[in-house]
C-alpha positions, 0 to 999 in steps of 0.5 A, a space after each residue: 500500500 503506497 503513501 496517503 497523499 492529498 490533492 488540494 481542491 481548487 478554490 473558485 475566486 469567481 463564477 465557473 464558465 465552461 463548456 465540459 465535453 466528456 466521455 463515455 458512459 461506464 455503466 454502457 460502455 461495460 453492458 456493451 462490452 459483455 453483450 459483444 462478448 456473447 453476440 454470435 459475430 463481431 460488434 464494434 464499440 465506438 465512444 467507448 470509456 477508458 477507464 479502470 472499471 472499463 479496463 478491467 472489464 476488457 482485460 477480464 473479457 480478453 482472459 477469458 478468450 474474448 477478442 478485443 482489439 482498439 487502444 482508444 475508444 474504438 473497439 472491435 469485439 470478437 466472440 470466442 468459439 469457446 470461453 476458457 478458464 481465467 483469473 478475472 481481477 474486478 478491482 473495485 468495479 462492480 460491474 465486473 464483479 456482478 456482470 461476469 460470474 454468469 458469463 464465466 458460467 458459460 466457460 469450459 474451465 474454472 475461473 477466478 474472481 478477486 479485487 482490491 481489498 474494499 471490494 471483498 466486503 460488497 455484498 456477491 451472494 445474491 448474484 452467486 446464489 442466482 447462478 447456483 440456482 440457475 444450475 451454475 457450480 459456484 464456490 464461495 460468497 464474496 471476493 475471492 470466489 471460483 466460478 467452475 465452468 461447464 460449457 452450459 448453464 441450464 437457466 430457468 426460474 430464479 428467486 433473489 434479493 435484489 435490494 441490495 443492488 440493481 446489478 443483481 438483475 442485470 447481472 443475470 439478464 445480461 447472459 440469460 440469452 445464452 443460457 439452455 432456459 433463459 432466465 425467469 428472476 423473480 425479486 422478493 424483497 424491498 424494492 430494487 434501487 437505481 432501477 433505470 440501470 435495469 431499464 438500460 440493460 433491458 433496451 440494450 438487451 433488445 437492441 441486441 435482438 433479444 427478447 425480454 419481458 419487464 415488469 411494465 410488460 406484465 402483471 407480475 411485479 418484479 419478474 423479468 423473463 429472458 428468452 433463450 436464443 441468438 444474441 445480434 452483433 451490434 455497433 453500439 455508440 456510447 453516450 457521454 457519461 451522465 453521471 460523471 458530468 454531475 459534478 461538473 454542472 454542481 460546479 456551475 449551481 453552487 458559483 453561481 457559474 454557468 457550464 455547458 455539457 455537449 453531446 447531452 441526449 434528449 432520451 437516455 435510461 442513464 440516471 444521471 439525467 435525473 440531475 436535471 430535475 435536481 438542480 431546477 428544484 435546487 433553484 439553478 436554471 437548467 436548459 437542453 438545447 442542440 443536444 447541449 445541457 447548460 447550468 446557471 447557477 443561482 445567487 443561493 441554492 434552496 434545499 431539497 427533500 427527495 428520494 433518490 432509491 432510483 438514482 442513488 449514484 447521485 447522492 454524493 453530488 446532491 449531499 454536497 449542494 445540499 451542504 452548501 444550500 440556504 435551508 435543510 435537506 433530506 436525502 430518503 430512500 438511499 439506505 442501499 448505498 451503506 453497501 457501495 464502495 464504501 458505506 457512502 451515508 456513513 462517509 459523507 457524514 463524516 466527512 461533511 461534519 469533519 468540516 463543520 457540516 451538520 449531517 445526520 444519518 437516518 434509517 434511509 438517508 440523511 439530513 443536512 442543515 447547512 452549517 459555516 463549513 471550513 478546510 481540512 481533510 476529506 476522506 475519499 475512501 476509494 470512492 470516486 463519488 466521495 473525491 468528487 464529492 469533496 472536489 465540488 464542496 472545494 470550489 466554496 470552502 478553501 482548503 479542503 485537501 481531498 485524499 487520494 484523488 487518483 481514485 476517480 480514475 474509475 470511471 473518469 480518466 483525469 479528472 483532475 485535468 478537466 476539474 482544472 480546465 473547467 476553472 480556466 473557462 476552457 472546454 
């Protein structure tokens, strides 16, 4: 473990005015990845992320025969004629950690799954304990584990937990195609969260050609069937990352600044769009035109009480406008994230009230009362949210020194580069 070093989060003298284009999509970029990888002919990926999560995904993907050529955001994604035993290192990806496993189940040869040492405390025992269920031959319940591949997974009906992580469910939707049965997941729990990550890998899945049925098909709340067959070789075009470019935009709302976000679709299934909402109920002005999103901050931000189970993600960024808004917020229906890279509720308390903040966790959420917050340390946590997080609280609060901020590498290659480009007015 190398030493603990601080980047000193930039302090805004002035509104912030930028245009901020960046790039892809992690949670597309990965979904595409994994159906290429099981299509019955060669796709291409263009626009595609690369970062580590991504990175991690196509080297597990190459280990386990798949071929991957492209070094930039252009791929071509060959299908193996047969999957083959691997070593797969998920780092702290999720995607990989929870989207793999069914994939791997389809390989002749056993493969191993391991990650950086945070990531052997997120909870795997609903998407393992799916796979047995479908007829898979899994060792262990968390990182490391060993899925045995047998050429085949039989499929059929499978009950699960899934409230723990949307992931769960895409997890097993994503290679259900492939499997002898399909797959019938029924969810028997408190609702699912960030369930338009499951609307995303549902449109994909049909793009794909494969045929899927949701919830909003059927009278059957929380069952999704996947019917077994072919899955289409497709030319995905990744959109940008919606979810990174929050913290770009709170950078606008919380200077009173204006930034702009190109290449913005008029319809996604990412969450991150839902940031839109968020900032006009916050008092911002929000605009999308020519596929161009542009925040203008307000002289004050208002507090919010709203309930982000879909959306999750965006906690970090909505904690950190609501730190520095003009009244109390509350955050509900969030309590899944005590299970993300880090227990998130825990950390953005502690870290907010490091610096003065007044946050306080509730069975589902939290609740900020905004407070004088002053400099000092904020905690990352391996947590790109967190560093982020901390980034946007810096542009109103000087001195906040940010650790490990090398760790929004995730799913942002340099963002240190584009938080300092966005500061000089530079796109």
């Amino acid at each position: 473990m190398g030493p603990v070093t601080f980047w000193s989060a930039p302090y805004a003298v002035g509104p912030v005015r930028a245009s901020v284009p960046l790039p892809g999509s992690k949670s597309i970029t990965n979904r595409a990845l994994v159906l290429a990888a099981l299509a019955e002919g060669p796709s291409t990926v263009t626009g595609a992320l690369r970062s580590r999560d991504t990175n991690l995904m196509i080297d597990a993907l190459r280990a386990l025969g798949i071929g991957i050529e492209g070094l930039d955001t252009t791929l071509t994604i060959t299908p193996a004629a047969a999957l083959t035993g691997a070593a797969v290192d998920c780092g702290l990806a999720g995607t990989v950690m929870r989207f793999l496993p069914p994939v791997a189940a389809l390989a002749d040869g056993d493969v191993e799954f391991d990650g950086d040492e945070q990531a052997r405390t997120r909870p795997l025992d609903t998407i393992l304990d799916g796979l047995r269920a479908a007829g898979a031959d899994v060792d262990g319940s968390a990182l490391p584990f060993v899925v045995h591949g047998h050429g085949a997974v039989r499929g059929g009906t499978v009950t699960i937990d899934a409230s723990g992580s949307s992931q769960f469910v895409s997890g097993l939707l994503l290679s259900a195609a492939r499997f002898d049965e399909g797959i019938t997941i029924h969810h028997s729990g408190k609702p699912v969260p960030s369930m338009p990550h499951i609307e995303m890998t549902i449109e994909m899945l049909r793009a794909a050609g494969v045929r899927v049925e949701s919830p909003s098909d059927s009278t059957e709340a929380d069952t999704w069937v996947v019917a077994p067959g072919p899955i289409r070789p497709v030319n995905w075009a990744i959109e940008p990352d919606l979810s990174n470019a929050t913290a770009f935009l709170a950078a606008a709302a919380v200077t009173e600044g204006e930034v702009s976000v190109p290449f913005w679709p008029q319809t996604t299934t990412q969450p991150g769009d839902a940031i839109r909402e968020i900032l006009v109920r916050m008092g911002a002005d929000v605009v999308l035109a020519e596929s161009t999103l542009t925040v203008r901050g307000p002289k004050q931000l208002h507090g919010i009480d709203i309930d982000l189970h879909d959306i999750g993600e965006l906690t970090p960024t909505v904690a950190a406008l609501a730190a520095l808004a003009e009244g109390p917020s509350w955050l509900r229906g969030i309590a899944h994230l005590r299970g993300h890279e880090t227990d998130r509720l825990a950390a953005l308390s502690t870290e907010i009230n490091r610096l003065g903040g007044q946050v306080t966790e509730t069975d589902d959420g939290l609740e900020i009362t905004p407070a004088p917050l002053h400099g000092g340390q904020w905690h990352s946590y391996a947590d790109h949210r967190m560093a982020t997080a901390g980034a946007i609280l810096g542009l109103r609060v000087d001195g906040i020194e940010i650790e490990d901020i090398g760790t929004t590498a995730k799913t942002l290659p340099d963002f240190v580069g584009l938080w300092s480009h966005m500061l000089d007015g530079s796109s």
